[in-house]
C-alpha positions in Angstrom: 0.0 0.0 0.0 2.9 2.5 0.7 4.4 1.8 -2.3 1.6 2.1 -4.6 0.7 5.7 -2.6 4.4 6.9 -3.2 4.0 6.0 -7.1 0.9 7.5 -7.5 2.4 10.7 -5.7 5.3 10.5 -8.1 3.4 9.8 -11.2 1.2 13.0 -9.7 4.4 14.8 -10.6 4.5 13.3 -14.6 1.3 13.9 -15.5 1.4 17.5 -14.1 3.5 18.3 -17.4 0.9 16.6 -20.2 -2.3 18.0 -19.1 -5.2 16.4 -21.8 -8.3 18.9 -23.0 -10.2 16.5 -20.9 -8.2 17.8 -17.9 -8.5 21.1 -19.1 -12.6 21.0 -19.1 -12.2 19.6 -15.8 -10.2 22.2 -14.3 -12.7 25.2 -16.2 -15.4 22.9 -14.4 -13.7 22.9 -11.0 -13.2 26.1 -11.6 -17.3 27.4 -12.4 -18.4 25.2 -9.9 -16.0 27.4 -6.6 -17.3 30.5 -8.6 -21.4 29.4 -8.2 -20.7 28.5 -4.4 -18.8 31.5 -3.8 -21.6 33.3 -5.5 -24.0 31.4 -3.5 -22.3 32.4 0.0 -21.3 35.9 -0.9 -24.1 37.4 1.9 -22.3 35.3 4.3 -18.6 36.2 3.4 -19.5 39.9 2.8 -21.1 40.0 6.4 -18.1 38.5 7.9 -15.4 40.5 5.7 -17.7 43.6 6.4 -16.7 42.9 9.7 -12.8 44.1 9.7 -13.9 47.8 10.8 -15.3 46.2 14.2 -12.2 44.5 15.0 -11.1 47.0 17.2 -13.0 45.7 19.6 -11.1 42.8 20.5 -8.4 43.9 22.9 -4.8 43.1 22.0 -4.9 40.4 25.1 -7.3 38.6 23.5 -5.4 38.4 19.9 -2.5 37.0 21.9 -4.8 33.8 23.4 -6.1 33.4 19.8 -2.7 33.6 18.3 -1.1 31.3 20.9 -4.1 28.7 21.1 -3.6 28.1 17.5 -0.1 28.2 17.3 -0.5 25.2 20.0 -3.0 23.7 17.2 -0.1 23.7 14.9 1.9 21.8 17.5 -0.2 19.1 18.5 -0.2 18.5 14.2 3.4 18.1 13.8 3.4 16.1 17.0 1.2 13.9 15.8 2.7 13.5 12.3 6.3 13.1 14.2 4.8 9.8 15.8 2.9 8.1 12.4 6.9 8.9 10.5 8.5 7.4 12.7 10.9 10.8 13.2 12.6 12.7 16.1 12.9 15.9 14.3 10.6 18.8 14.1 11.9 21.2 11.6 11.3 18.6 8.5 7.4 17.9 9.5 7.2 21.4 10.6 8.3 23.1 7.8 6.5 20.5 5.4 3.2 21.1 7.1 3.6 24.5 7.2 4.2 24.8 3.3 1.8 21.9 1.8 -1.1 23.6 4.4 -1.0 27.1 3.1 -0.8 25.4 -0.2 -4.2 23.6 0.6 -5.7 26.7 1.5 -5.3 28.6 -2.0 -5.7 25.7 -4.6 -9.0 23.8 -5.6 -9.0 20.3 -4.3 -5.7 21.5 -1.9 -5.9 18.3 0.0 -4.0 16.1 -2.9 -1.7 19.1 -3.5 -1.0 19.6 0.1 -0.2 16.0 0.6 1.7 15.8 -2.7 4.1 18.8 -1.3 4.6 17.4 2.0 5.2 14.2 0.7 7.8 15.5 -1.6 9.6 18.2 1.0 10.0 15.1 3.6 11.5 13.0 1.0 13.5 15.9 0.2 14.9 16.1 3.6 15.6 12.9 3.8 12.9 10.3 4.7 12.2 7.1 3.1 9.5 7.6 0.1 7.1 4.3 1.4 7.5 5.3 5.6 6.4 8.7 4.3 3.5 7.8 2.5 2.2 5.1 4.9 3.0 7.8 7.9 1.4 10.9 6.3 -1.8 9.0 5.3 -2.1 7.5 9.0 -1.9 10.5 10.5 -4.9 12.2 8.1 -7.0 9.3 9.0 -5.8 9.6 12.8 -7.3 13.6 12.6 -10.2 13.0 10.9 -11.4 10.5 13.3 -10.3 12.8 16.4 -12.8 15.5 14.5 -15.9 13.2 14.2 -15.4 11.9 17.5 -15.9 15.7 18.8 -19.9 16.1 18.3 -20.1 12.7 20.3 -18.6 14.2 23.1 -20.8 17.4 22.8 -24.2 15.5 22.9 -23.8 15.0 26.8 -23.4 18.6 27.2 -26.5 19.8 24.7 -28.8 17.4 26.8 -27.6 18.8 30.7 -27.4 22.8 28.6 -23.9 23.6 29.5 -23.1 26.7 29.1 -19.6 28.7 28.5 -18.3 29.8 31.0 -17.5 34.0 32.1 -13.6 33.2 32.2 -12.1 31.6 29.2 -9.6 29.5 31.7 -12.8 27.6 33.4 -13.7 27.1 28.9 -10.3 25.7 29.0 -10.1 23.5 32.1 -13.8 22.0 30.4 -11.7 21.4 27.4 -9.6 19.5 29.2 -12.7 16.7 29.9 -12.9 16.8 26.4 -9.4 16.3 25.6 -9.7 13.4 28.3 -12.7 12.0 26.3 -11.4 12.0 22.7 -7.9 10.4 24.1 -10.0 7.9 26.2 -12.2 7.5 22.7 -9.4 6.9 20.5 -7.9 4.1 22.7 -10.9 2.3 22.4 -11.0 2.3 18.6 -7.6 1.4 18.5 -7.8 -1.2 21.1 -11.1 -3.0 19.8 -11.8 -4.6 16.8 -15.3 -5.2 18.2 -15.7 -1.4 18.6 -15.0 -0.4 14.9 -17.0 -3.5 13.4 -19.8 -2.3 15.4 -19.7 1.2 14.2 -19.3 0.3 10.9 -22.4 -1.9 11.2 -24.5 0.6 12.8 -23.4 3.4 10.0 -24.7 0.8 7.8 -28.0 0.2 9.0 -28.6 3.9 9.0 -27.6 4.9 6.1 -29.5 1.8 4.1 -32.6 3.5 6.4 -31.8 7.0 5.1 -30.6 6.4 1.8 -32.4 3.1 0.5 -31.7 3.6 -3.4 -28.1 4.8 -2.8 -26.8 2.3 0.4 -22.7 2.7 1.7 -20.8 0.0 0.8 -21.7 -3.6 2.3 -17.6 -4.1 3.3 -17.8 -0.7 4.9 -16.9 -2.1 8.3 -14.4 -4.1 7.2 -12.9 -1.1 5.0 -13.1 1.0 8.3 -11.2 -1.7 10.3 -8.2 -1.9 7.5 -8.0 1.9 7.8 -7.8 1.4 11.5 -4.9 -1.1 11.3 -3.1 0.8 8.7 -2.6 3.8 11.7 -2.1 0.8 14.2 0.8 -0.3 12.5 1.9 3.1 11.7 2.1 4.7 14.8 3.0 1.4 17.0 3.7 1.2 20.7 3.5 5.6 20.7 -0.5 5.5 19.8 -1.5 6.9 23.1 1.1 10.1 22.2 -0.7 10.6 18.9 -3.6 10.4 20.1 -3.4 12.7 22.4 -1.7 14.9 20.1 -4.5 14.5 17.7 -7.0 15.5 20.1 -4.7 18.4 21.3 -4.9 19.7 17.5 -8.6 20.3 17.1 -9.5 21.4 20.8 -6.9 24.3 20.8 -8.3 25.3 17.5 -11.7 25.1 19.2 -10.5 27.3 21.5 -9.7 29.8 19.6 -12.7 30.4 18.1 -14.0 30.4 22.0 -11.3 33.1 22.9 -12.7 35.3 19.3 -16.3 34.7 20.8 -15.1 35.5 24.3 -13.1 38.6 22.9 -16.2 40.2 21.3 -18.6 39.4 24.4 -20.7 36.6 23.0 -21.2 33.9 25.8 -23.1 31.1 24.1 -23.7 27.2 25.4 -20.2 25.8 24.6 -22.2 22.6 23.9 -23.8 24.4 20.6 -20.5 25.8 20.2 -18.6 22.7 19.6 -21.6 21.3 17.3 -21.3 24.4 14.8 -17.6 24.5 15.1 -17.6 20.7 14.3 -20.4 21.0 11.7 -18.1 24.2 9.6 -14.7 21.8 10.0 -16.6 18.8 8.8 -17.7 20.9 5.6 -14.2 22.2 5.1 -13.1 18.8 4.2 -15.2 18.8 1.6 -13.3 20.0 -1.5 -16.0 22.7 -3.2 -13.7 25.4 -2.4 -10.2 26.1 -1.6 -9.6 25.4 2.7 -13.5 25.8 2.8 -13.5 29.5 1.9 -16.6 30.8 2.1 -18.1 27.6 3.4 -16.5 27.8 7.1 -17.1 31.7 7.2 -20.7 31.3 6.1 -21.4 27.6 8.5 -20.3 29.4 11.4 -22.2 32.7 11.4 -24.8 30.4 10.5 -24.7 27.8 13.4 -23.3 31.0 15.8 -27.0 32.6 14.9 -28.5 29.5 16.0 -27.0 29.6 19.1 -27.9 32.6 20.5 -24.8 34.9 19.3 -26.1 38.3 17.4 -25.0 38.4 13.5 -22.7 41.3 14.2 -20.8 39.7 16.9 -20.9 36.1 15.2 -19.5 37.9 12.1 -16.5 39.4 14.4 -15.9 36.7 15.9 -15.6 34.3 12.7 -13.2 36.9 11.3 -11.0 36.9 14.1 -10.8 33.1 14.1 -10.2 32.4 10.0 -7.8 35.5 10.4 -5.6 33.3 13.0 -6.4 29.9 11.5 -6.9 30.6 7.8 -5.3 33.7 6.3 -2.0 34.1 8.8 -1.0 30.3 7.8 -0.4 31.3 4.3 2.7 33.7 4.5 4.0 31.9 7.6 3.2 28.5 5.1 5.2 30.3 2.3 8.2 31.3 4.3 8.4 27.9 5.4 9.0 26.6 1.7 11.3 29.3 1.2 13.5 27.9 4.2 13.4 24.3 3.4 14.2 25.2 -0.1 17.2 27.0 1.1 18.2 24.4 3.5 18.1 21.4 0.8 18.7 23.1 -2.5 17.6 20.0 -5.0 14.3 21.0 -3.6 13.8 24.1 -5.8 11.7 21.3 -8.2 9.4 20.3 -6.3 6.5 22.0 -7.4 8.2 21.5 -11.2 6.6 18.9 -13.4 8.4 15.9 -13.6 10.3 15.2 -17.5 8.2 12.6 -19.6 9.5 9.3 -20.0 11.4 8.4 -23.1 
């Protein structure tokens, strides 16, 4: 499996040079189809762009928490990532995560790019191709799960109506029982087989309930148990760190969304909190536009509305968050490429199309 992902990222690099009209259509398709959803959300984004003039209400204090909580984010990634390559040095999945992410953020469909760069920069530095795929594709898998496994933990706290706390270091220390949670739920699917058959099975039977003319796949339990021993066998006896460091990745970026709430005021249940915040990262991984622009800004206000939150400070509020966790990435992302470039000099082609064959 490693191998045949680390040919398909190299032959990624061929074909990049011998683009087909068929490619081409796709592209102007890709392309038409951002544009209509864009179009479709522009309310949304103009309410929360509009909102730039009414950032001087949140105090510089509060910048620093958002600044630092997702700068801890970014941490928790590259910790996690360290564990599934099997690597004791930060600076190569740093840099590499840095770079391939802002690349993701500005490109249609930036998940493949992204992973194609990162792939391709840890190489670069170093690491074997095959460890590299296997590593980078466990630890995707390991973050998505630790992001679905959030609105489980939030259903507890809709049904007893939690609500956020007046100090952001009593949101925090809750955060912590939800860190505790998702490492405590992660050991579990990683531990059972049972566990993950069962899901599987019970994703099954409601989906062929829901979707009777269109039902999932009948191996999809066993397809979700061979993704679960592919990170098993990629991460080995340091699980429990990854884990951890997975969870650690999503809940400080949670948190800073709860410090731009805090910042402007806005004190809604942290229970619905979580649930939109889950809902707008779960349709950011859907590829219909570049790092969910558009789609994140506009599920957030959205979901904030629902909870109680008044548009104008919902709209300030989602600003100051995609501001730390979207925009800011992109130069730091770029200067990172710039560095590793500089440090290993073959890599000025890596973003250069492979020479055909022949």
């Amino acid at each position: 499996m490693a191998r045949r992902a680390a040919r398909g990222v190299d032959h990624a690099g061929a074909a990049a040079g011998r683009l087909r009209p068929t490619a081409v259509w796709r592209r102007i398709v890709a392309f038409l189809l951002v544009a209509a959803i864009l179009y479709g959300l522009a309310p949304a984004i103009l309410d929360v762009f509009g909102a730039f003039g009414d950032l001087g209400r949140v105090k510089p204090w509060w910048w620093a928490v958002v600044v630092l909580s997702q700068a801890a984010a970014s941490v928790c990634t590259w910790a996690a990532q360290r564990v599934a390559l099997h690597t004791h040095g930060w600076v190569p999945v740093a840099t590499s995560q840095l770079a391939s992410g802002a690349l993701g953020r500005v490109v249609p469909g930036g998940a493949a790019a992204a992973g194609a760069l990162q792939y391709r920069m840890l190489v670069q530095a170093g690491m074997e191709a095959a460890s590299v795929a296997t590593g980078l594709t466990a630890g995707s898998v390991l973050l998505v799960a630790a992001l679905t496994g959030l609105p489980v933990l939030a259903v507890p706290a809709v049904i007893g109506g939690l609500q956020v706390p007046a100090r952001l270091i009593e949101a925090a220390l809750l955060g912590v029982l939800l860190f505790l949670g998702l490492v405590a739920l992660g050991a579990v699917l990683l531990s059972s087989e049972r566990v993950v058959l069962g899901i599987g099975e019970a994703t099954t039977s409601v989906m062929r309930r829901l979707r009777p003319r269109h039902p999932p796949p009948a191996d999809l339990p066993a397809r979700l148990l061979a993704e679960r021993e592919l990170v098993r066998e990629a991460l080995g006896d340091r699980w429990p760190l990854a884990v951890a460091a997975a969870a650690g990745r999503w809940l400080f970026d949670f948190l800073t969304l709860l410090a731009a709430l805090e910042a402007v005021g806005a004190n809604p249940r942290i229970s619905l909190t979580l649930l939109a915040y889950c809902a707008a990262q779960l349709l950011a991984l859907i590829p219909l536009t570049p790092g969910g622009l558009g789609i994140v800004e506009a599920g957030l206000t959205g979901t904030l509305a629902l909870t109680g939150v008044p548009g104008a400070a919902a709209a300030v509020a989602t600003l100051a968050y995609r501001l730390a966790s979207y925009w800011l990435p992109l130069p730091i992302g770029l200067a990172a490429y710039v560095w590793h470039r500089r440090r290993h000099p073959d890599a000025a082609a890596l973003l250069e199309p492979s020479p055909r064959p022949g």
